[in-house]
GUBA-979152 format. One record per atom (N, C-alpha, C, O, CB): x, y, z. Coordinates in steps of 0.1 Angstrom, whole numbers, padded with zeros to 4 digits, always signed. Glycine has a CB too. Layout:
XYZ
...
# end
This chain:
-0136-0055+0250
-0137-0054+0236
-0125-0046+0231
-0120-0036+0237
-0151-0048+0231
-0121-0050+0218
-0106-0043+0212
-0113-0037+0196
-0117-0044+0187
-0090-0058+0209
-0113-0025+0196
-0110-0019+0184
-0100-0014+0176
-0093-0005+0181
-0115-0014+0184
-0095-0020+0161
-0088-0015+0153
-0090-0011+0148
-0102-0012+0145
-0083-0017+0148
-0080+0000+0139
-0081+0009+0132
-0074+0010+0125
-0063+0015+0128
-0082+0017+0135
-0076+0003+0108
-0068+0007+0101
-0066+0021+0092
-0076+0026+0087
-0067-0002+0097
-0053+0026+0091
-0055+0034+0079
-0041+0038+0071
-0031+0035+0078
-0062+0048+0084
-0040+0043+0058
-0031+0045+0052
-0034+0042+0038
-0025+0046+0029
-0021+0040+0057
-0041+0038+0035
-0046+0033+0023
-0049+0049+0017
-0050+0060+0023
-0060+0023+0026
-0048+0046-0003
-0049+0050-0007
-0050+0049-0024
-0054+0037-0028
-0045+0054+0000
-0048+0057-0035
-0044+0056-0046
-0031+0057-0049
-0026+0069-0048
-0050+0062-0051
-0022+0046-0055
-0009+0053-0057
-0008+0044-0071
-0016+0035-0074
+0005+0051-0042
+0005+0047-0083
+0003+0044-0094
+0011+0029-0089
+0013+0025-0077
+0009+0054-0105
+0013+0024-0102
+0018+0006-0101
+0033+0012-0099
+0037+0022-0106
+0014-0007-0118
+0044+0004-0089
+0058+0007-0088
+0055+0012-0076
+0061+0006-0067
+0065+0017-0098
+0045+0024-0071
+0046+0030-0062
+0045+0024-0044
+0040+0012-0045
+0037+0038-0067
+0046+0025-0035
+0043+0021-0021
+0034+0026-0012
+0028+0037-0014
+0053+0021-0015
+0031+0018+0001
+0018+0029+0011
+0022+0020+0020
+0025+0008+0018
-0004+0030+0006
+0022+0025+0033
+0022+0016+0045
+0011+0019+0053
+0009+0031+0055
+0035+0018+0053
+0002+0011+0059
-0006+0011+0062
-0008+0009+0080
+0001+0005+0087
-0011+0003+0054
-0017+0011+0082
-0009+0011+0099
-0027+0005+0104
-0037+0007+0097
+0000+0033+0109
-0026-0004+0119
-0032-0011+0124
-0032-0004+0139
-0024-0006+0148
-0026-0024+0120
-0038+0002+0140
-0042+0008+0155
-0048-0001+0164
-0059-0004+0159
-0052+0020+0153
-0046-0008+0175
-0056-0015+0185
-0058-0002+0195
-0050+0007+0197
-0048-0032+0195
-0076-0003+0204
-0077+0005+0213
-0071+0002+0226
-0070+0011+0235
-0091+0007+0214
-0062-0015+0230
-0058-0018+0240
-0044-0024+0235
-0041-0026+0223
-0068-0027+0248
-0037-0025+0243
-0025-0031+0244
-0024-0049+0243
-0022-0056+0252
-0020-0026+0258
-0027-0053+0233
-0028-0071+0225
-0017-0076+0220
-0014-0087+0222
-0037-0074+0212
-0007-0065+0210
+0002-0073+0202
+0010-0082+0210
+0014-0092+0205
+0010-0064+0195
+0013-0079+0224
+0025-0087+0227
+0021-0106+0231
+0029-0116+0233
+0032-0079+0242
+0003-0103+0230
+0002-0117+0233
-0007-0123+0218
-0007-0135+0214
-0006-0119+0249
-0013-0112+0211
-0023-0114+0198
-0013-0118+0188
-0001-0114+0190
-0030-0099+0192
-0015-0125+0181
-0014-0130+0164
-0018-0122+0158
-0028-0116+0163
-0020-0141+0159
-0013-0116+0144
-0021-0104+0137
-0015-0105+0124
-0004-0106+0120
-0019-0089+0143
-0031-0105+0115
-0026-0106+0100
-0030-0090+0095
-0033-0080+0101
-0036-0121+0089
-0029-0092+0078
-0035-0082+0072
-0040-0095+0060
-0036-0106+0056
-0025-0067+0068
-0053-0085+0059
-0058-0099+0053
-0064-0088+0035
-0061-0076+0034
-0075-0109+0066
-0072-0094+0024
-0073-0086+0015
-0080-0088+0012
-0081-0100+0012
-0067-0083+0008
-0093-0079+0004
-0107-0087-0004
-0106-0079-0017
-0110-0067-0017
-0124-0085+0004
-0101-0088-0030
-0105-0074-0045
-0120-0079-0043
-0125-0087-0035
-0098-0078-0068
-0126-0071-0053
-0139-0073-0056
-0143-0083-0062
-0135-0084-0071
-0143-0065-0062
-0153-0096-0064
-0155-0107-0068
-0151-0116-0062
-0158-0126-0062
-0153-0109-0078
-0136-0118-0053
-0128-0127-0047
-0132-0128-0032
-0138-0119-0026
-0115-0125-0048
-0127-0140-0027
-0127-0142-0012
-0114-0134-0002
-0104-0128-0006
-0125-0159-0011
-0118-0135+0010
-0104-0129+0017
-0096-0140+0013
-0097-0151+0009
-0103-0126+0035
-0081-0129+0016
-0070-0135+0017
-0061-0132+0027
-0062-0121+0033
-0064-0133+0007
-0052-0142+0029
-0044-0135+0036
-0030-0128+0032
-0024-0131+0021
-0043-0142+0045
-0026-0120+0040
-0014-0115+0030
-0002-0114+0040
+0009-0115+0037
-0017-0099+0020
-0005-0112+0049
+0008-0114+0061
+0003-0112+0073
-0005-0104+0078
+0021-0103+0060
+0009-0119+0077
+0008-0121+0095
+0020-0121+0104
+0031-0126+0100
+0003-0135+0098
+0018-0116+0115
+0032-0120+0131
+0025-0124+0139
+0014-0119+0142
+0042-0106+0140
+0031-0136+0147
+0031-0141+0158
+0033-0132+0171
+0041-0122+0170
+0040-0150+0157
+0025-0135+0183
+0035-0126+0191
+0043-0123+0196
+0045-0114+0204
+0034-0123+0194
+0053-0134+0192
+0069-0141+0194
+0077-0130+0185
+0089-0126+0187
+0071-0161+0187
+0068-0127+0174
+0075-0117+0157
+0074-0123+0146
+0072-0117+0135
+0092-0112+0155
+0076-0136+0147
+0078-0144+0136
+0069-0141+0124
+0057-0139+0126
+0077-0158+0141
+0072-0140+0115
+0067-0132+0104
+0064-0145+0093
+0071-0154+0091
+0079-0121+0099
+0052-0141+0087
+0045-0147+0072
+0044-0146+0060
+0048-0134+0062
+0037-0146+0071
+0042-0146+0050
+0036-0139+0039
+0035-0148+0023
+0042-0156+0017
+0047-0125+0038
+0021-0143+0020
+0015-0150+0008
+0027-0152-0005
+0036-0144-0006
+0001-0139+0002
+0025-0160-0011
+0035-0158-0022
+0037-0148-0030
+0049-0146-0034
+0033-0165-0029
+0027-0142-0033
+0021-0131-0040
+0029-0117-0034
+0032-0107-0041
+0005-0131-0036
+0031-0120-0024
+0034-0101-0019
+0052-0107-0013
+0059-0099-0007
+0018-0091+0000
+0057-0121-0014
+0069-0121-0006
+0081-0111-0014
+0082-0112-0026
+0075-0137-0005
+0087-0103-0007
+0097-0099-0011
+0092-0084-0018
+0099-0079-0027
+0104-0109-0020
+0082-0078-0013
+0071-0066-0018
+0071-0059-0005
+0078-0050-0001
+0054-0072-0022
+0058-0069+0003
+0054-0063+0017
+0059-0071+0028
+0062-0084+0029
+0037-0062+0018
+0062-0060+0040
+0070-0061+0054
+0059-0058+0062
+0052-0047+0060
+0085-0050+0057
+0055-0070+0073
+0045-0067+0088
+0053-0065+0096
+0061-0074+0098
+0035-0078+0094
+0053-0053+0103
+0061-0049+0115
+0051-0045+0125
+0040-0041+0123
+0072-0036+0112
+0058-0049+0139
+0049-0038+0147
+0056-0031+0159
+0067-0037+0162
+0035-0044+0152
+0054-0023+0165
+0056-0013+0175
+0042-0015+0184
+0030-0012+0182
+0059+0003+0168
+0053-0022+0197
+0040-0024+0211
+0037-0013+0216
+0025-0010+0220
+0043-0033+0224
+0049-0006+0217
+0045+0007+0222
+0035+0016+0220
+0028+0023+0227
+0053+0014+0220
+0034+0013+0207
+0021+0023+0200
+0012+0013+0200
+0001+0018+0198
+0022+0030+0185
+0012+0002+0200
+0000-0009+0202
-0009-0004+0185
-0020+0002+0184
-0012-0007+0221
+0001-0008+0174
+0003-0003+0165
+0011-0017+0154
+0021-0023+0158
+0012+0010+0169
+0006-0021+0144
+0008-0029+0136
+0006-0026+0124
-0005-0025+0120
+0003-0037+0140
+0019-0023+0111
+0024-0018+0098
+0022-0033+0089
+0023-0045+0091
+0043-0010+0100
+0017-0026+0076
+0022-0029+0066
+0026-0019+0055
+0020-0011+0050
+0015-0038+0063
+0041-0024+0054
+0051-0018+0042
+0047-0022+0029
+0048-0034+0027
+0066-0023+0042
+0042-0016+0019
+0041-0021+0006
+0048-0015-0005
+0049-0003-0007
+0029-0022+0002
+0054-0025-0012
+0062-0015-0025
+0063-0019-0035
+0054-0028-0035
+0076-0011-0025
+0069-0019-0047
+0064-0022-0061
+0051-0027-0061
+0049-0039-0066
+0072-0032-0067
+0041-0018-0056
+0025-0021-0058
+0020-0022-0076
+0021-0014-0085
+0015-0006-0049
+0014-0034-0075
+0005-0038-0088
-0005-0036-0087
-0011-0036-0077
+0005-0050-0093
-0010-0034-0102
-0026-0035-0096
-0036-0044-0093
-0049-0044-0092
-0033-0031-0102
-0027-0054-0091
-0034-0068-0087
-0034-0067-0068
-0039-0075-0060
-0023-0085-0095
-0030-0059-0067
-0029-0054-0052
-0041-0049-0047
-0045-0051-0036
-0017-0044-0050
-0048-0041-0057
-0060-0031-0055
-0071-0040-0044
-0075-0051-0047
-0069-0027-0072
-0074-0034-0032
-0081-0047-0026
-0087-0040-0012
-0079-0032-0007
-0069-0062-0022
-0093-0040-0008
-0099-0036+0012
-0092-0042+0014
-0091-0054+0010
-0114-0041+0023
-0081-0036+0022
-0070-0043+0034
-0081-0041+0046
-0088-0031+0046
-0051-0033+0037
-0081-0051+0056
-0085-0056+0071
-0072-0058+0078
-0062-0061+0072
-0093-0072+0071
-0072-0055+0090
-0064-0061+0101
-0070-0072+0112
-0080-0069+0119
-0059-0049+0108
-0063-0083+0114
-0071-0092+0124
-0063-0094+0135
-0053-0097+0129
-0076-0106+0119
-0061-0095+0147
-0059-0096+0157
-0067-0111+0162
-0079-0112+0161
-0063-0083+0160
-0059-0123+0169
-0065-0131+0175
-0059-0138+0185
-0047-0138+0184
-0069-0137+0167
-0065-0144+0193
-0057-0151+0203
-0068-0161+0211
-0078-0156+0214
-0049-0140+0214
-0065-0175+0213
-0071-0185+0217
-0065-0187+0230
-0053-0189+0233
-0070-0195+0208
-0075-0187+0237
-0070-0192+0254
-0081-0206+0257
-0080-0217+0253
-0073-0176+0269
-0091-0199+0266
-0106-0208+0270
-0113-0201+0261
-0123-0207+0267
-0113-0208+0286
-0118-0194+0254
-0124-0187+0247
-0113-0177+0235
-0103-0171+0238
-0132-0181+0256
-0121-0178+0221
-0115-0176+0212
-0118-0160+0207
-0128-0155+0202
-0117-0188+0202
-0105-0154+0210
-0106-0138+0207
-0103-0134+0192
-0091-0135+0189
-0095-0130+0216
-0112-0129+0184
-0109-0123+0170
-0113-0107+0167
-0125-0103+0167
-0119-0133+0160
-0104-0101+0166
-0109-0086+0160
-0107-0083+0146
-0098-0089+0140
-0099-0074+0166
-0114-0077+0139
-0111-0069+0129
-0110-0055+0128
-0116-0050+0138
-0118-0072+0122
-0106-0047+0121
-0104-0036+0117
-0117-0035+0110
-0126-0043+0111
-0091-0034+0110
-0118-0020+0100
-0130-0017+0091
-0128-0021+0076
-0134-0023+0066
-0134-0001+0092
-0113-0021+0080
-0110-0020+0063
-0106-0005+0055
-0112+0006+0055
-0125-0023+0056
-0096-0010+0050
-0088+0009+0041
-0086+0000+0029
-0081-0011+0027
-0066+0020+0049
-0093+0014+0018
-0088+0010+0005
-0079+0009-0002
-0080+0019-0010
-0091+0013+0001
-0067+0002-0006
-0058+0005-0017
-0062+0003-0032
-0064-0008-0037
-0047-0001-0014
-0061+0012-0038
-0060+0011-0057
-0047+0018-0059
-0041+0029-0056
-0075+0022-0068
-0044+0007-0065
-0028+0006-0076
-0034+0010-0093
-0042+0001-0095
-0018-0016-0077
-0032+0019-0103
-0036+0028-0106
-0028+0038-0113
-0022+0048-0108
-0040+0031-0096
-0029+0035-0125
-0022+0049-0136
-0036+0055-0138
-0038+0065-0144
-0013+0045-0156
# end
């Protein structure tokens, strides 16, 4: 079993940024897929960016040219950069982790809050 942990979340005003970080308890990124995914209140998840574990990088229309998924294997550790935050951003960020072999591996995180916010 793999636990994540996200955190970095917070309140920051609209304009402002938060990078958020994705903790795994084992060493996955180099073979896991991993998004960050988002729930406002009333809506369904979303996704908002994902890396392969090649690097190859994703991202929703919504956040391109905003938010950067990076990660560091070393720290078995997976970022998201956010900046010119709106408040349409305000949402439970998740981190997912997955990988399909003979059996299909999915983690989630708990979830960190961000509110964008005068």
């Amino acid at each position: 079993q793999v636990q994540l942990v996200e955190s970095g979340g917070g309140l920051v005003q609209p304009g402002g940024s938060l990078r958020l970080s994705c903790a795994a308890s084992k060493s996955i990124f180099r073979i896991f897929a991993t998004g960050w995914y988002r729930q406002a209140p009333g809506k369904q998840r979303e996704v908002v960016a994902a890396i392969t574990s090649g690097g190859s990088t994703n991202y929703a229309d919504s956040v391109k040219g905003r938010f950067t998924i990076s990660r560091d294997n070393a720290k078995n550790t997976v970022y998201l950069q956010m900046n010119s935050l709106k408040p349409e951003d305000t949402a439970v960020y998740y981190c997912n982790a997955n990988f399909i072999a003979t059996k299909v591996y999915d983690y989630w995180g708990q979830g960190t809050q961000v509110t964008v916010s005068s």
